[in-house]
N, C-alpha and C positions, 0 to 999 in steps of 0.2 A: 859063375855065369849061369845064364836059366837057360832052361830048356826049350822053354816056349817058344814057339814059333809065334810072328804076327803075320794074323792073314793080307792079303790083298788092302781089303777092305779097311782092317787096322790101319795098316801104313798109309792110305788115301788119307784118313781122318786126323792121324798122327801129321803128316806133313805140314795138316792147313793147319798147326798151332803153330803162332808167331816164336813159340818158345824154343821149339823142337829145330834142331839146324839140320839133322842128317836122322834117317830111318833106313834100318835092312831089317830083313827078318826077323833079326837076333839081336839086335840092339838100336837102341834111341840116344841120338847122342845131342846137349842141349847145348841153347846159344851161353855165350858168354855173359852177355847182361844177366840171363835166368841163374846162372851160377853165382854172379855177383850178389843179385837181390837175397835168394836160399841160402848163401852163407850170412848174411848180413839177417836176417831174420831169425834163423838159426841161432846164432849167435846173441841175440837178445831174448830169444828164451822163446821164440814160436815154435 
């Protein structure tokens, strides 16, 4: 796990992507679609 904290600001910016389902400090947790597509890209060699 990282250390990094996100600011304020981070998590404002992080929330408005359509990709992103949940934001706290300490972690960014992504939609299922976006895990869908990333494995399936992934997977083909991107």
């Amino acid at each position: 796990m990282s250390k990094k904290l996100f600011s304020d600001i981070e998590i404002q910016k992080l929330k408005q992507n359509s990709n992103v389902r949940n934001v706290s400090p300490r972690a960014i947790t992504y939609s299922d679609a976006f895990k869908h597509i990333f494995v399936e890209r992934y997977l083909a060699g991107e």
